[in-house]
C-alpha positions in Angstrom: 28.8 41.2 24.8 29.3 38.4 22.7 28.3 38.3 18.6 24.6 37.1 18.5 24.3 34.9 15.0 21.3 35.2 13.2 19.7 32.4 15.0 20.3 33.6 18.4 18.9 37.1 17.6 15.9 35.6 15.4 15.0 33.5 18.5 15.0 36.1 20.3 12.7 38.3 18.6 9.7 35.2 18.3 10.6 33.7 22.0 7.0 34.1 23.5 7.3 36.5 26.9 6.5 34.1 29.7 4.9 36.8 31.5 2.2 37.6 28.7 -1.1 35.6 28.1 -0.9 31.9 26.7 -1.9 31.5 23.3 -5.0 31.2 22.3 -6.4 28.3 20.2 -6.5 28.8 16.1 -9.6 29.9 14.9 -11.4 26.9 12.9 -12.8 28.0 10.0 -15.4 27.0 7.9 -14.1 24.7 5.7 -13.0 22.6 8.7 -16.8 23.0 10.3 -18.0 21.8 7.6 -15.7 18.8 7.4 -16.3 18.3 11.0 -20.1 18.5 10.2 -19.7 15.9 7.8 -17.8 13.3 9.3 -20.1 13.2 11.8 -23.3 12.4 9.6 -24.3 9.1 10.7 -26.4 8.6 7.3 -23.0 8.6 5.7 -22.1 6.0 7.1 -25.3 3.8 6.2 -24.6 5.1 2.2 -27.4 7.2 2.2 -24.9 9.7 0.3 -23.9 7.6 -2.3 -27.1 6.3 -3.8 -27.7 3.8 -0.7 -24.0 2.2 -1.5 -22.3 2.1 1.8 -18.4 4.1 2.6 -16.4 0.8 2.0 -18.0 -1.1 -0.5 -17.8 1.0 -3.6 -17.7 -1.4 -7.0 -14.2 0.0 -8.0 -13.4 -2.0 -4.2 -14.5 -5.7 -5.0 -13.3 -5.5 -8.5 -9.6 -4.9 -7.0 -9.7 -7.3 -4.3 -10.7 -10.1 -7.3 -7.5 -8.4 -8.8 -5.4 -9.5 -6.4 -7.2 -12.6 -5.6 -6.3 -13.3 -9.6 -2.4 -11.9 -8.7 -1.9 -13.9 -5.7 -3.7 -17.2 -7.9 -0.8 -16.5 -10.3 1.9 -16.0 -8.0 1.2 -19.5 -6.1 1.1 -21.2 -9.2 4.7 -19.7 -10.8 5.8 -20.5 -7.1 5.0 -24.3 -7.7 6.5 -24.6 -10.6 9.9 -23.0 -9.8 9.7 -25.2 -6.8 9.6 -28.0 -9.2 11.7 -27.2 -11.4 14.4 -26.5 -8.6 12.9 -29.7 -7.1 14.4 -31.6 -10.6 17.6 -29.9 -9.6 18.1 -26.8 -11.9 20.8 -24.2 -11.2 19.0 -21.2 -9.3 19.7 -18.8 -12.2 17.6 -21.1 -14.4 14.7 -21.0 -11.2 15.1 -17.2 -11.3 14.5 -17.2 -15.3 11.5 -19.4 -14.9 9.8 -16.8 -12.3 9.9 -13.9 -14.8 9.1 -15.9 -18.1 6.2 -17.9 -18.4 7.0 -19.7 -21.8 10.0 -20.5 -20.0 8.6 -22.0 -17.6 6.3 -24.1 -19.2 9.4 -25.2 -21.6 11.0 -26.4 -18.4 8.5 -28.4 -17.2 7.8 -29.9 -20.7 11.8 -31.0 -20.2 11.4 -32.0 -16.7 8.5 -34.2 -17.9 10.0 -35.9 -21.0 13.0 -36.4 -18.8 11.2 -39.0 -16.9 10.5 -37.5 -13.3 7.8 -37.8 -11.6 4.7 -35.4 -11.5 5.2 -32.9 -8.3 
């Protein structure tokens, strides 16, 4: 007989006997009824829950899309500037600078400006 390691042996003692009965199904208990129960409420849905405020259109929701309507705004505008500033033909060190510092920025273009090219 050969040595049996503690996996082997601990196999065997939870293998399910093929010959036995199959399974049966966990029990679902109440907290998952209930849940069940309540995800199935169609008023729920039509914000009948929430002081007639639909699932989805909470306050908190619109005031962090306008967030990153705001973000994105700012992101396209510190885009077009780098663009110009690389456009006037600035190392890309000093284009990375200008995306992280807006006074930076804004210093550049005041240079790109007095330097006498044109408005991009």
């Amino acid at each position: 007989m050969a040595d049996e390691t503690s996996f082997s042996a601990l196999k065997k003692g939870i293998a399910p006997d093929p010959k036995g009965p199959a399974p049966s199904a966990p029990r679902r208990g109440q907290y998952y009824e209930s849940f069940v129960d309540f995800m199935a409420d169609k008023e729920f849905y039509k914000g009948a829950h929430k002081n007639e405020v639909p699932y989805g259109a909470e306050p908190w929701r619109g005031e962090m899309q306008e967030g990153n309507r705001r973000d994105l705004g700012l992101q396209r505008e510190t885009q077009a500037k780098q663009q110009r500033i690389k456009a006037a033909g600035a190392p890309h060190v000093i284009v990375a600078i200008a995306g992280e510092d807006t006074e930076t920025r804004d210093w550049l273009i005041g240079l790109i400006k007095g330097n006498g090219h044109a408005e991009g």
